[in-house]
Every structure is written in C-alpha cells, then in structure tokens.
N, CA, C and O atoms as CSV, one atom per row, in Angstrom:
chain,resi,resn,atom,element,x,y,z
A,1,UNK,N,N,17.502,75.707,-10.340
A,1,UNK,CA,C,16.698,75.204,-9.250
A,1,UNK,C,C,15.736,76.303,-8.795
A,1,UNK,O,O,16.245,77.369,-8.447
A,2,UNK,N,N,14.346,76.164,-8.757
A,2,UNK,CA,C,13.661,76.720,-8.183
A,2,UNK,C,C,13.013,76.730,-6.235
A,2,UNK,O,O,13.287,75.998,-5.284
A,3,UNK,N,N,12.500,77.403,-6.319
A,3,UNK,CA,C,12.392,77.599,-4.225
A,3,UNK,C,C,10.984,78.126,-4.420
A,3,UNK,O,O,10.650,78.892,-5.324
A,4,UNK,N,N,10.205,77.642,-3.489
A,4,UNK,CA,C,8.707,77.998,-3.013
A,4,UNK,C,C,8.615,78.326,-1.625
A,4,UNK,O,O,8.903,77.419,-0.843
A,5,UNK,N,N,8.331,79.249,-1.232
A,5,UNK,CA,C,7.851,78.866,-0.063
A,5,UNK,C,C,6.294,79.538,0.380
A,5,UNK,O,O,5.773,80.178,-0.533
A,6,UNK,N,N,5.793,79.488,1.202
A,6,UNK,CA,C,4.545,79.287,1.744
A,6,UNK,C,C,4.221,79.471,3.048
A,6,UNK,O,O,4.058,78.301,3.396
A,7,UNK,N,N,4.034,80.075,3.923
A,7,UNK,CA,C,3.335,80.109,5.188
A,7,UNK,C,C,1.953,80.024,5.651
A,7,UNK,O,O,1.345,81.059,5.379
A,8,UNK,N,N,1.219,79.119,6.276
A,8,UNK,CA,C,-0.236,79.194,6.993
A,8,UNK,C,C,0.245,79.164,8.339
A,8,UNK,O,O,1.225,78.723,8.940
A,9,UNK,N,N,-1.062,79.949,8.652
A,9,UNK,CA,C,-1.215,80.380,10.101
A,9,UNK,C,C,-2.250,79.748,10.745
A,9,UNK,O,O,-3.321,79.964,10.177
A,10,UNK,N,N,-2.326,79.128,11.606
A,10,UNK,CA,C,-3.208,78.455,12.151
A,10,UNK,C,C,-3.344,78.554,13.494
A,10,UNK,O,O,-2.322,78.667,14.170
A,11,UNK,N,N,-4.622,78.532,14.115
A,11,UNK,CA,C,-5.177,78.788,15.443
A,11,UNK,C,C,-6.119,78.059,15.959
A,11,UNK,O,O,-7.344,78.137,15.871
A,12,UNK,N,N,-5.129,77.032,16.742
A,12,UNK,CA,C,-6.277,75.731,17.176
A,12,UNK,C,C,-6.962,76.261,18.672
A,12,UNK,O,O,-6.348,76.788,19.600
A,13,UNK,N,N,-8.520,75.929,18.594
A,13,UNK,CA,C,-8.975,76.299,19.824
A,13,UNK,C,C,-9.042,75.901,21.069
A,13,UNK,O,O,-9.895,76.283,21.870
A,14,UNK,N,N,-7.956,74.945,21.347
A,14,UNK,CA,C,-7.789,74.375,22.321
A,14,UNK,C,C,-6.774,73.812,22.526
A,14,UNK,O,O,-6.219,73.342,21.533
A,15,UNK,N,N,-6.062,73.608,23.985
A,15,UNK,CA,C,-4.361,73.596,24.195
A,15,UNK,C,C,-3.861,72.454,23.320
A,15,UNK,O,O,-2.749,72.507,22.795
A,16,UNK,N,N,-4.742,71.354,23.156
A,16,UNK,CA,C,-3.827,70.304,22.130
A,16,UNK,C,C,-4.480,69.549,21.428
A,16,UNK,O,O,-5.632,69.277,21.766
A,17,UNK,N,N,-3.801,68.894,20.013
A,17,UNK,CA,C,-5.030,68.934,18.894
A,17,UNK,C,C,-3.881,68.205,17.826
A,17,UNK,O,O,-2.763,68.705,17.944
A,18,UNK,N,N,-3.942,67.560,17.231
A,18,UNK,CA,C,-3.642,67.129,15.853
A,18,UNK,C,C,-4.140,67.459,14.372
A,18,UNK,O,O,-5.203,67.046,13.908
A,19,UNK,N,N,-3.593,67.937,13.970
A,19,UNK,CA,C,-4.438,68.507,12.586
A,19,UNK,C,C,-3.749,67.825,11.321
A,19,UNK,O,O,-2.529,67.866,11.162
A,20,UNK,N,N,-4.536,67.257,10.518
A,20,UNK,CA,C,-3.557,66.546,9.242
A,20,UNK,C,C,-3.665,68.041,8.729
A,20,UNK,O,O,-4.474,68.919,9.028
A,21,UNK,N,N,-2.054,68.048,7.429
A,21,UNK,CA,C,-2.197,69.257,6.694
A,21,UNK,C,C,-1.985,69.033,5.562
A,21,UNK,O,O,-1.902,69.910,4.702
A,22,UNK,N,N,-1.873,67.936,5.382
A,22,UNK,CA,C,-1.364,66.984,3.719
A,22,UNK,C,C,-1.668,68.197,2.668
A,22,UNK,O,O,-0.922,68.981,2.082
A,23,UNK,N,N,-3.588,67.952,2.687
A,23,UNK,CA,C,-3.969,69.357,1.324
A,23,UNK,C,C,-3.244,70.103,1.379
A,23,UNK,O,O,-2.514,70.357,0.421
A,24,UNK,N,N,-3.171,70.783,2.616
A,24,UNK,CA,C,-2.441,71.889,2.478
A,24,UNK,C,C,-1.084,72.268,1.729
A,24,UNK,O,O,-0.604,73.236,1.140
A,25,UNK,N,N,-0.736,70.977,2.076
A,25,UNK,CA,C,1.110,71.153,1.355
A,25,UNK,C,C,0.604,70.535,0.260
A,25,UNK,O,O,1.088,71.112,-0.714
A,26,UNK,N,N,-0.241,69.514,-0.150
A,26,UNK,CA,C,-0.392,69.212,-1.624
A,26,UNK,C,C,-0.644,70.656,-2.416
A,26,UNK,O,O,-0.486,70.705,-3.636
A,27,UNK,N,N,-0.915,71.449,-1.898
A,27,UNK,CA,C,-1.762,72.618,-2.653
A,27,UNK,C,C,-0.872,73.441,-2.761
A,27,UNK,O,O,-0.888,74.185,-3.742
A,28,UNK,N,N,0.340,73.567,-1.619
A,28,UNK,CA,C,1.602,74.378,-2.015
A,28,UNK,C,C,2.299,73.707,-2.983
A,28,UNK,O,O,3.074,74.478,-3.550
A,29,UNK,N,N,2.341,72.661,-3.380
A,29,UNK,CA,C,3.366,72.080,-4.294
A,29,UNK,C,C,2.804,71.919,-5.551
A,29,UNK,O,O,3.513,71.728,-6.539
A,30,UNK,N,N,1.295,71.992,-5.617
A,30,UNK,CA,C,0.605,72.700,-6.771
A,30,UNK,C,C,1.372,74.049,-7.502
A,30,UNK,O,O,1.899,74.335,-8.577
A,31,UNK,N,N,1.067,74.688,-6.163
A,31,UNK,CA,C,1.441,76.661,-6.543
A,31,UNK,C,C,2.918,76.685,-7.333
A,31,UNK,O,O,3.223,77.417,-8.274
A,32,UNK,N,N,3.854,75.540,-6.592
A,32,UNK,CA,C,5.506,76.046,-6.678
A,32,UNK,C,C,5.257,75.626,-8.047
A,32,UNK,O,O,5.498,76.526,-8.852
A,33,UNK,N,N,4.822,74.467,-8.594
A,33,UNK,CA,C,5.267,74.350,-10.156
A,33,UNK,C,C,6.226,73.055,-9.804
A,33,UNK,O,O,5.711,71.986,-10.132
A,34,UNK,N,N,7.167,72.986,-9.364
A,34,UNK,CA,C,8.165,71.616,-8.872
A,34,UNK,C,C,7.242,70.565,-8.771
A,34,UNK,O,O,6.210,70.266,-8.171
A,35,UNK,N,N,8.244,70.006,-9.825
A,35,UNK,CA,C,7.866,68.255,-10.039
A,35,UNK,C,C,8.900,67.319,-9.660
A,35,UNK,O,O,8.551,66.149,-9.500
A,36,UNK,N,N,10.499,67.731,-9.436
A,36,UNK,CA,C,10.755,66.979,-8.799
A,36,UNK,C,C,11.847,67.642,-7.782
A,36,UNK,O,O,12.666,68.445,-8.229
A,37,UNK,N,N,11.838,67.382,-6.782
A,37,UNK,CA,C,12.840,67.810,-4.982
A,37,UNK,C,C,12.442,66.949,-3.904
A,37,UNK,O,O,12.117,65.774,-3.734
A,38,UNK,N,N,12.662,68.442,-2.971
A,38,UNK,CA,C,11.999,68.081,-1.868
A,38,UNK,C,C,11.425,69.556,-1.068
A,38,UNK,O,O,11.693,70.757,-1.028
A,39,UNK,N,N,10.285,68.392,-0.374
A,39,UNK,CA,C,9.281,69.534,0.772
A,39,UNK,C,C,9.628,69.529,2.162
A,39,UNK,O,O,9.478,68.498,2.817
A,40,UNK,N,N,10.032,70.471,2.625
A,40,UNK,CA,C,10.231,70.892,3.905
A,40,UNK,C,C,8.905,71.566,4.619
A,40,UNK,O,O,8.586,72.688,4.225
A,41,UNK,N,N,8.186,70.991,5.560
A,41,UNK,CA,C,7.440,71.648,6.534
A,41,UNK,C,C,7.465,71.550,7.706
A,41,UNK,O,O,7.059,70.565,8.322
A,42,UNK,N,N,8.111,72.896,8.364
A,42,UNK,CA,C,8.083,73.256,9.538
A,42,UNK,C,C,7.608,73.740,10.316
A,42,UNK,O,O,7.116,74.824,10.005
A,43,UNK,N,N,7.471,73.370,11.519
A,43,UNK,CA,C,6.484,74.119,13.162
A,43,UNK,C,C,7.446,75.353,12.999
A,43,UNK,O,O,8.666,75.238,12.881
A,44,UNK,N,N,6.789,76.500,13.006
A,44,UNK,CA,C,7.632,77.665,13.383
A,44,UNK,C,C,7.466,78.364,14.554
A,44,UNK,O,O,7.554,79.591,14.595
A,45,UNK,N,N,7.122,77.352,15.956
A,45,UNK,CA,C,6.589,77.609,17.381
A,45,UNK,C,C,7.582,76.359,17.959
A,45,UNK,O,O,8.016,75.356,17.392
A,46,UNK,N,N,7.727,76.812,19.190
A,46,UNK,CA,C,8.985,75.838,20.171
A,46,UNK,C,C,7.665,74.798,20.628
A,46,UNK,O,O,7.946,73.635,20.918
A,47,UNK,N,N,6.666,75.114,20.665
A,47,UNK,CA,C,5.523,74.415,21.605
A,47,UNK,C,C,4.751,73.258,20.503
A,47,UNK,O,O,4.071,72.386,21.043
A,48,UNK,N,N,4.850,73.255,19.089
A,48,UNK,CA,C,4.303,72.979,17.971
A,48,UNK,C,C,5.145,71.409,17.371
A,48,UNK,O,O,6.209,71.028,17.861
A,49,UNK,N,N,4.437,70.682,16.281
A,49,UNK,CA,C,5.114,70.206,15.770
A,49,UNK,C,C,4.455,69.370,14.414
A,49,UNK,O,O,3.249,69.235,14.204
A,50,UNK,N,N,5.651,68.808,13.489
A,50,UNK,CA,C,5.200,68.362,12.137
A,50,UNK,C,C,5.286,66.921,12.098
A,50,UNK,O,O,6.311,66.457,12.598
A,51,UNK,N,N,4.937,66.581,11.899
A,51,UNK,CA,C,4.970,64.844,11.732
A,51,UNK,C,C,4.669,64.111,10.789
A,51,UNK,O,O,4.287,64.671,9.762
A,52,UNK,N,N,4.724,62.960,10.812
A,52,UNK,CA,C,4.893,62.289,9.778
A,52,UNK,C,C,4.034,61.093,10.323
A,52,UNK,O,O,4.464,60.520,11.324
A,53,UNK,N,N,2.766,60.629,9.712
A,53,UNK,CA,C,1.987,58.948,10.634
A,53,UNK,C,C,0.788,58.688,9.861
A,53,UNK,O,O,0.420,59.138,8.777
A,54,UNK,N,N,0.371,58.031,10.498
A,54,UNK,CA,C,-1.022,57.462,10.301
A,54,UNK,C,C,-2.081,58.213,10.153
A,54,UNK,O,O,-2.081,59.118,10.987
A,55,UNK,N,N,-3.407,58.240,9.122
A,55,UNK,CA,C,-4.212,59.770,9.839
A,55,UNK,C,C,-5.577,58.550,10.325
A,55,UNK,O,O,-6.509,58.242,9.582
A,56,UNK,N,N,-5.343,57.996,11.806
A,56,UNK,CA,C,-6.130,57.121,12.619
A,56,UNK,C,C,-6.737,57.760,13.546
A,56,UNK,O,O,-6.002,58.363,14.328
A,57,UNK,N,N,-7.779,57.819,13.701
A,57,UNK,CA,C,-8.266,58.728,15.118
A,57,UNK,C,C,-7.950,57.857,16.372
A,57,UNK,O,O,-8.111,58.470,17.428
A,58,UNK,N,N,-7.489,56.418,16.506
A,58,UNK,CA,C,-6.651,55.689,17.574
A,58,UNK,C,C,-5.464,56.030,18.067
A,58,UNK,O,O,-5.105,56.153,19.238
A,59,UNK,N,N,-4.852,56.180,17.007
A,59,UNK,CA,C,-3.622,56.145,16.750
A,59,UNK,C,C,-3.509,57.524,17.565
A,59,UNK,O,O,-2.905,57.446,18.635
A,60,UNK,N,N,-3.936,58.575,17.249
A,60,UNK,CA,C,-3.810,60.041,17.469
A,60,UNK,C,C,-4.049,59.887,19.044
A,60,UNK,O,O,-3.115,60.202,19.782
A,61,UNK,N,N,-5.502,59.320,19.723
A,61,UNK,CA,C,-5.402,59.325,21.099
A,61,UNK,C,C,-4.340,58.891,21.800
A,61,UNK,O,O,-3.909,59.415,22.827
A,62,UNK,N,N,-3.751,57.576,21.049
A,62,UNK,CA,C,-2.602,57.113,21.696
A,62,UNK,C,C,-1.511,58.077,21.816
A,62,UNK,O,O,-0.691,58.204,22.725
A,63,UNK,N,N,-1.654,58.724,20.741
A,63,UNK,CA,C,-0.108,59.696,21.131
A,63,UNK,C,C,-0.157,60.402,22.109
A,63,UNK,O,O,0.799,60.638,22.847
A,64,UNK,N,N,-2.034,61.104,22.314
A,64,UNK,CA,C,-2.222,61.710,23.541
A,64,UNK,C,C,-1.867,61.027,24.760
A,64,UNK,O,O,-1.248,61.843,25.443
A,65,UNK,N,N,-1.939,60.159,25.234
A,65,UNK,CA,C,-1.963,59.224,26.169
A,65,UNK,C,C,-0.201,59.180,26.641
A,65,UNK,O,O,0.516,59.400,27.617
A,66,UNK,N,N,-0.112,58.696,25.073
A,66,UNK,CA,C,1.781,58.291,25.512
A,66,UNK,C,C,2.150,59.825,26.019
A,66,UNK,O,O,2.419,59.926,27.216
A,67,UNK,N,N,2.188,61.063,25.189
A,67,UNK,CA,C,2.725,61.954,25.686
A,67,UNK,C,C,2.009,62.455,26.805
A,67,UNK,O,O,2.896,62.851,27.561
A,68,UNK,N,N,0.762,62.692,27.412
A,68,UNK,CA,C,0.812,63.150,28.524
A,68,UNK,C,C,1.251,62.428,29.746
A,68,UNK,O,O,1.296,63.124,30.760
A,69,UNK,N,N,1.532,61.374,29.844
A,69,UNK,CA,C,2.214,60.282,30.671
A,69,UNK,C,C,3.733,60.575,30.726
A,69,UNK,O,O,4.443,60.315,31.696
A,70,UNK,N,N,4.211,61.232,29.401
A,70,UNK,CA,C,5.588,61.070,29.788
A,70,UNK,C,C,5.658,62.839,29.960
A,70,UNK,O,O,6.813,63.124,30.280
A,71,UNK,N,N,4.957,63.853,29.869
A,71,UNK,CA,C,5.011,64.979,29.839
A,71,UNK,C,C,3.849,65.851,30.220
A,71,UNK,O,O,3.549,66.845,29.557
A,72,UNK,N,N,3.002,65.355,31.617
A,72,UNK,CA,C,1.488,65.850,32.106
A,72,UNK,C,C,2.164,67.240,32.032
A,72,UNK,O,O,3.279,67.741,32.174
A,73,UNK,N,N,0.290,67.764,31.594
A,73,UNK,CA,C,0.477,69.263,31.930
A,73,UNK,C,C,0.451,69.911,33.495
A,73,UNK,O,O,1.136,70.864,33.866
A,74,UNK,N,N,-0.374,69.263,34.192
A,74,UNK,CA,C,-0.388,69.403,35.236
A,74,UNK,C,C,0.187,68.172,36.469
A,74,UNK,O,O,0.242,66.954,36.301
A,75,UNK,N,N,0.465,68.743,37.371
A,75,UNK,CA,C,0.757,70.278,38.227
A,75,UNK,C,C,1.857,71.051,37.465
A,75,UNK,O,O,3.014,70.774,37.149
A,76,UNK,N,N,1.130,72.030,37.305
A,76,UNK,CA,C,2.461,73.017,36.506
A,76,UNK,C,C,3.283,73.526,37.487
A,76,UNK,O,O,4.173,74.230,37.012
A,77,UNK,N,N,3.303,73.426,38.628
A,77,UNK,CA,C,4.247,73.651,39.741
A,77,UNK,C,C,5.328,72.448,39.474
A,77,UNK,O,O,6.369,72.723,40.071
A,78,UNK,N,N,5.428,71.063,38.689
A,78,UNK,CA,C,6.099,70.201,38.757
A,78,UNK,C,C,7.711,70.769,37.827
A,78,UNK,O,O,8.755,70.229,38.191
A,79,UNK,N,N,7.769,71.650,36.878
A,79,UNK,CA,C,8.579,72.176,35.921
A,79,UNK,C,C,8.935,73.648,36.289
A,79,UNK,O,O,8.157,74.524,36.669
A,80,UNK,N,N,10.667,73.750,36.037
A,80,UNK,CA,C,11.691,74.565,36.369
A,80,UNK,C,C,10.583,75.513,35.431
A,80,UNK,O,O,9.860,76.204,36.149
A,81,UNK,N,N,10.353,75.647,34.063
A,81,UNK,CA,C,10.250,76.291,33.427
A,81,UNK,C,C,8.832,77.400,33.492
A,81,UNK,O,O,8.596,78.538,33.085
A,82,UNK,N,N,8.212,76.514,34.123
A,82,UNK,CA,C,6.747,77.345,34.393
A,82,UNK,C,C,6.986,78.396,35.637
A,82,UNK,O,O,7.259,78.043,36.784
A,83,UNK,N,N,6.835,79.739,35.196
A,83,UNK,CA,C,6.253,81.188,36.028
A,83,UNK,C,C,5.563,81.752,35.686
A,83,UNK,O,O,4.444,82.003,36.133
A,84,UNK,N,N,6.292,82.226,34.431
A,84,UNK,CA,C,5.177,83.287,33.419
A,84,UNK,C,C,4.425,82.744,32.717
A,84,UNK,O,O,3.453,83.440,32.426
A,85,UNK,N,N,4.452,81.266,32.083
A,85,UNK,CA,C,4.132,80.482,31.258
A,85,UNK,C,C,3.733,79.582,31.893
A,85,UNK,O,O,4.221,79.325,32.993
A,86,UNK,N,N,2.516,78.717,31.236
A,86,UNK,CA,C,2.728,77.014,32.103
A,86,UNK,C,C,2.556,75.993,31.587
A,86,UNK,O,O,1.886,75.011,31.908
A,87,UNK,N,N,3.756,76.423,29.975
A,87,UNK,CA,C,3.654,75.274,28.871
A,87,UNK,C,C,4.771,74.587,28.828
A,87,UNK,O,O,5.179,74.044,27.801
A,88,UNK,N,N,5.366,74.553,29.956
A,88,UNK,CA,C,7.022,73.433,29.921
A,88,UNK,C,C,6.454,71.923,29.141
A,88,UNK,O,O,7.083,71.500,28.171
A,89,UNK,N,N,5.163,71.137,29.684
A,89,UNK,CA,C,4.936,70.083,29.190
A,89,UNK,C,C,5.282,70.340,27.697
A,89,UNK,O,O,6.311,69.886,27.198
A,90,UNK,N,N,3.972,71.423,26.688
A,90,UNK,CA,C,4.320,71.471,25.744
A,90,UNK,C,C,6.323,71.573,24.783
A,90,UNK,O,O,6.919,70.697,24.156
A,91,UNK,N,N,6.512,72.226,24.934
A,91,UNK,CA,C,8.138,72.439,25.320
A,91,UNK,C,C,8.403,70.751,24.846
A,91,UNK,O,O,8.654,70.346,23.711
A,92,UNK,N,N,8.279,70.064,25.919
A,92,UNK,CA,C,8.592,68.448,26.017
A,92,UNK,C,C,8.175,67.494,24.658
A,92,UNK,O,O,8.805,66.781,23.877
A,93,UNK,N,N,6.823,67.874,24.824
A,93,UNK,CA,C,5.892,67.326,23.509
A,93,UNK,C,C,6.312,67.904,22.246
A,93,UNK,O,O,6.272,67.084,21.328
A,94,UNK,N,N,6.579,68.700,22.022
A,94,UNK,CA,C,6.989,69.017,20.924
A,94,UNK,C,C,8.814,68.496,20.539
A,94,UNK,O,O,9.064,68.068,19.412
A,95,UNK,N,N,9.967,68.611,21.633
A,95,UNK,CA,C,10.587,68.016,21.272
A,95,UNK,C,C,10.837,66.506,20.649
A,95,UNK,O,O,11.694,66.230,19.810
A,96,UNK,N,N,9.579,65.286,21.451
A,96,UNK,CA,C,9.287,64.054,21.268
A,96,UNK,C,C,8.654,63.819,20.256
A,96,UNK,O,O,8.666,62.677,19.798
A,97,UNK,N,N,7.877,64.918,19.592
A,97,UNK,CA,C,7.737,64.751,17.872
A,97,UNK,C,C,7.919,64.961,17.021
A,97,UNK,O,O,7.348,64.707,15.961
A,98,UNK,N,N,9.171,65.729,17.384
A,98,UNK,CA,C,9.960,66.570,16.245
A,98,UNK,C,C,9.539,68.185,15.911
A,98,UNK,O,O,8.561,68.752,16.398
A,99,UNK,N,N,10.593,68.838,14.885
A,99,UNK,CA,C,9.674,70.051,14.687
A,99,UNK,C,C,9.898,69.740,13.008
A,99,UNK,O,O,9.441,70.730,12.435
A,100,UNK,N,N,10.223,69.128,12.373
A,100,UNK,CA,C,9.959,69.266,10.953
A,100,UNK,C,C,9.711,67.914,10.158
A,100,UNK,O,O,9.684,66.854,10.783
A,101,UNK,N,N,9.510,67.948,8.644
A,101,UNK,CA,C,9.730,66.777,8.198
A,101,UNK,C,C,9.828,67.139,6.801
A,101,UNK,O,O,9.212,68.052,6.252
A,102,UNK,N,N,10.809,66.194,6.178
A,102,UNK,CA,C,10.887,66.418,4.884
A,102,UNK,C,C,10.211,65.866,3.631
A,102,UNK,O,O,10.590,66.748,2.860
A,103,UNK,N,N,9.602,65.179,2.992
A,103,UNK,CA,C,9.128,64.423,1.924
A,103,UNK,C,C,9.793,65.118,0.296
A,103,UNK,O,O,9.775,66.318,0.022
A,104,UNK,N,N,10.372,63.956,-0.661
A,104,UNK,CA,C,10.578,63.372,-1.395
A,104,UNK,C,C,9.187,64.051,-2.679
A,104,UNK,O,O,8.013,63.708,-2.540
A,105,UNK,N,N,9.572,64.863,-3.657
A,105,UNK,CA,C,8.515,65.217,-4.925
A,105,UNK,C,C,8.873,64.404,-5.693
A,105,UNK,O,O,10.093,64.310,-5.825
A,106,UNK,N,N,8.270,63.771,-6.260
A,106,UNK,CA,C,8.362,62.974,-7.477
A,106,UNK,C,C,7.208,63.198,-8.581
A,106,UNK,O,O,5.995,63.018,-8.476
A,107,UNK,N,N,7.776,63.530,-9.386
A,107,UNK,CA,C,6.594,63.609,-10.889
A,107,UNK,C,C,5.068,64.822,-10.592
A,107,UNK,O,O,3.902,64.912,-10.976
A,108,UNK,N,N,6.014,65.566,-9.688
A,108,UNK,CA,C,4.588,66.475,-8.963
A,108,UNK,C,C,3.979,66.400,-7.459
A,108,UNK,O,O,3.411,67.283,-6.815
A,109,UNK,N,N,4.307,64.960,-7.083
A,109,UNK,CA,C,3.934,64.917,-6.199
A,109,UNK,C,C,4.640,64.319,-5.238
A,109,UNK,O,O,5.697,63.761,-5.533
A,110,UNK,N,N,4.040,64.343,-3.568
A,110,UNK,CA,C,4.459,63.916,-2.353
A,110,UNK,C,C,4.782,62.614,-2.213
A,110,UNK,O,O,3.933,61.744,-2.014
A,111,UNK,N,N,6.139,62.373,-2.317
A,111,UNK,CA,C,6.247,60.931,-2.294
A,111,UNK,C,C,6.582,60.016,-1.444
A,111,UNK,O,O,7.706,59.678,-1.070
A,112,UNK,N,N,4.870,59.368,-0.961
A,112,UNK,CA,C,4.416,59.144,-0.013
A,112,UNK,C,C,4.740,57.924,0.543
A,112,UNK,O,O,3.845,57.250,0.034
A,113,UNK,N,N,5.479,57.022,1.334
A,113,UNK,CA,C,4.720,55.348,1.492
A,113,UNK,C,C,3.642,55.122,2.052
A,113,UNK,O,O,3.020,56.084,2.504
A,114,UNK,N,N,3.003,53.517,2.208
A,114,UNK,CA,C,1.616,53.584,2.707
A,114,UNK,C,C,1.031,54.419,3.922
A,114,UNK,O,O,1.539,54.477,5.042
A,115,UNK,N,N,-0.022,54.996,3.542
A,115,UNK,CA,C,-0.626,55.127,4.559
A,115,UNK,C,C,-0.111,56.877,5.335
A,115,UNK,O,O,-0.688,57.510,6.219
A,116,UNK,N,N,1.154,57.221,4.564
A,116,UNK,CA,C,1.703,58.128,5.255
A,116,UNK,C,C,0.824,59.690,5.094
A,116,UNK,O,O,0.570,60.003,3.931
A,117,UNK,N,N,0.414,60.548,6.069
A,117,UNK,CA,C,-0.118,61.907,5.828
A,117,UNK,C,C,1.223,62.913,7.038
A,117,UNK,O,O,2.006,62.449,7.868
A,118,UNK,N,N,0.985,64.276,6.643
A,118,UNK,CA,C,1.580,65.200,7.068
A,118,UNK,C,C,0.823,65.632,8.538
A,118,UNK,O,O,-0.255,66.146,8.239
A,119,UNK,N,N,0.981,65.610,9.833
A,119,UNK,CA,C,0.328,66.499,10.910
A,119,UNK,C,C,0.752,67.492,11.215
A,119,UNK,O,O,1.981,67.526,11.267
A,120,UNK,N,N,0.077,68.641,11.528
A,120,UNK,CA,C,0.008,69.777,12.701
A,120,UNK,C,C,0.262,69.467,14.001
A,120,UNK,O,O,-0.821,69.822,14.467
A,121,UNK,N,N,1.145,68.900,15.337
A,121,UNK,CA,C,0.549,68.642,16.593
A,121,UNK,C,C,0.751,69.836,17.243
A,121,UNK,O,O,1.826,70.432,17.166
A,122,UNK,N,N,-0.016,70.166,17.762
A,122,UNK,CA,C,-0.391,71.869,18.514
A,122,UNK,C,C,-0.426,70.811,20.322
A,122,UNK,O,O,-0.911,69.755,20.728
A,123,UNK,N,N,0.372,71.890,20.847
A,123,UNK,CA,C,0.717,71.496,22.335
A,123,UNK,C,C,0.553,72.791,23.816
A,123,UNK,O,O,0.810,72.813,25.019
A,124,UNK,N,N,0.078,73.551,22.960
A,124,UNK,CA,C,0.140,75.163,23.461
A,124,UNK,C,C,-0.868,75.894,22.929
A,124,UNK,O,O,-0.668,77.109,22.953
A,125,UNK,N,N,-2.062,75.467,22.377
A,125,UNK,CA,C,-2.625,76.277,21.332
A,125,UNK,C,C,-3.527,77.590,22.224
A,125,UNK,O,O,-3.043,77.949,23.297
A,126,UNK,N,N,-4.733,78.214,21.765
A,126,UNK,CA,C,-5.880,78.850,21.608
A,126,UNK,C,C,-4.877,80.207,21.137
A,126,UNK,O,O,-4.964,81.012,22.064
A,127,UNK,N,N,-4.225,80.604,20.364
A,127,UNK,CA,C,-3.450,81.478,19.679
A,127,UNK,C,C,-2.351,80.874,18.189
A,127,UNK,O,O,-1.906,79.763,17.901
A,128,UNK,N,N,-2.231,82.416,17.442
A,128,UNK,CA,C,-1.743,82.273,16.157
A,128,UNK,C,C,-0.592,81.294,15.999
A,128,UNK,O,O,0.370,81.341,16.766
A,129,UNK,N,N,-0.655,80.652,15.286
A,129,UNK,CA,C,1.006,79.489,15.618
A,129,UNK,C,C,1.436,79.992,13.997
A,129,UNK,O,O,0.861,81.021,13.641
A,130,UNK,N,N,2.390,79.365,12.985
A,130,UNK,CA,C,2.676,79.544,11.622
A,130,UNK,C,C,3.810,78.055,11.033
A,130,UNK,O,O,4.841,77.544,11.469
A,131,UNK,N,N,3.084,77.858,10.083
A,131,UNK,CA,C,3.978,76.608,9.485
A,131,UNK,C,C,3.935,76.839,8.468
A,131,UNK,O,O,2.995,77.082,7.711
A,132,UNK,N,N,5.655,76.750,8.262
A,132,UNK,CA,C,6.630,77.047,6.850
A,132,UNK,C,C,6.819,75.914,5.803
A,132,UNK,O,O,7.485,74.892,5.967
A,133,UNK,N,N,5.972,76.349,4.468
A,133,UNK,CA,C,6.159,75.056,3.401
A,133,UNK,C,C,7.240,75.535,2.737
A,133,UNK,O,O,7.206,76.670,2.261
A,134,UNK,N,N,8.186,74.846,2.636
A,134,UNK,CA,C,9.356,75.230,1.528
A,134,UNK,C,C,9.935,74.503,0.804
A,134,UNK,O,O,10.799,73.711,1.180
A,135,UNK,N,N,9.515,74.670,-0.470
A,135,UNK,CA,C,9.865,73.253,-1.466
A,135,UNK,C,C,11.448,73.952,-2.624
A,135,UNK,O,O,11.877,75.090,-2.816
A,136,UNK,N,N,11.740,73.009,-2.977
A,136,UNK,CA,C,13.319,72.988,-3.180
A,136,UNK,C,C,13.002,72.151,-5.203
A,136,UNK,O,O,12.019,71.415,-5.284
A,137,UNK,N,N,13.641,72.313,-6.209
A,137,UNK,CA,C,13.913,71.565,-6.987
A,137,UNK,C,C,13.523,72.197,-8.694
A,137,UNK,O,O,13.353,73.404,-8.867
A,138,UNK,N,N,13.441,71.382,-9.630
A,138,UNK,CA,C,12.810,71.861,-10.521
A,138,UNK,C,C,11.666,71.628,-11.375
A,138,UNK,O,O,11.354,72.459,-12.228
C-alpha cells in the first residue's frame, strides 16, 4: 500500500469565503500515482472546513445565510469565547460543516456522484490556513 500526502496553504482575503478545491486534489492524486483507495482532505484550522456539495453560487449564499443565522458574527460580546479573539461564530461554522471528507479512487480517479465537488469553507480568514491531502491505496 502506498500513502501520499500533500499540503496547500491558502489565504483567503476576507473573513468568509467558499473555495472549490476539486483541481487541487485532482492534481494530488495525479502526483500520488494511486488508482485505487481513498482521499482524505482535511481543514487543518478549528475555524476552517472541507465539504462535500454543489459548486452553485446559490447554493453557497444559502449556506451563508443558514449559517450566519444560526451562528452571527456579531455582537461578539454575545459568546463565552470571544476576548482575545472574536471568532467563536467561526468555531460554530466550522463545526456545522464538518472538518474533513473522504472520497472513494477508482481507476485514478475521484469517485464522484452527480454533481459532487470538494470545498474550502474559510470562517476566520485574511491569514495562512493549510489543508491536508492524504491519499491511501495502490
């Protein structure tokens, strides 16, 4: 069994943002050589996260919408967690979308159902964040 792994670093310029990263991991699973396992990509930030959806620019506002409703950033006076920091919302948002996801290699590639792409959701951004590709198989 072979192991790949991979790190990008990414720095979104603004506190929150969706980024598809599909290429990106298509392009790591290029590098590893593995044709058939599985891909692990992980948020390697508490504030961050990986997902799994639609790549809809609707769809994406909606998530904005749903999560700042159930997790506003402001008043940051509203959360135990904010002193030094005043990303408790993020914290929240990132638990409600997970921090990883796995996909299925088959014959080389990401094995996808309809419609499915890989996201970035950044909840904390204008600084370095890092997401871990790590593919598994032979």
């Amino acid at each position: 069994m072979k192991s790949y792994r991979k790190v990008l670093t990414v720095n979104i310029p603004k506190r929150r943002a969706f980024v598809n990263i599909t290429e990106n991991v298509r392009e790591a699973l290029r590098e590893s050589g593995i044709r058939e396992g599985l891909c692990l990509v992980n948020a390697m930030n508490i504030t961050a996260s990986v997902f799994i959806n639609d790549d809809e620019s609707g769809l994406h506002h909606d998530f904005e919408v749903f999560l700042e409703k159930l997790a506003p950033e402001k008043p940051y006076s509203q959360y135990m967690h904010n002193g030094y920091e005043d990303n408790a919302d993020a914290h929240i948002k990132r638990t409600v979308m997970g921090r990883e996801v796995v996909v299925a290699v088959t014959a080389g590639e990401l094995d996808f159902g309809t419609w499915e792409q890989i996201f970035y959701g950044e909840f904390d951004g204008m600084r370095n964040k890092r997401i871990m590709i790590k593919i598994i198989g032979e």
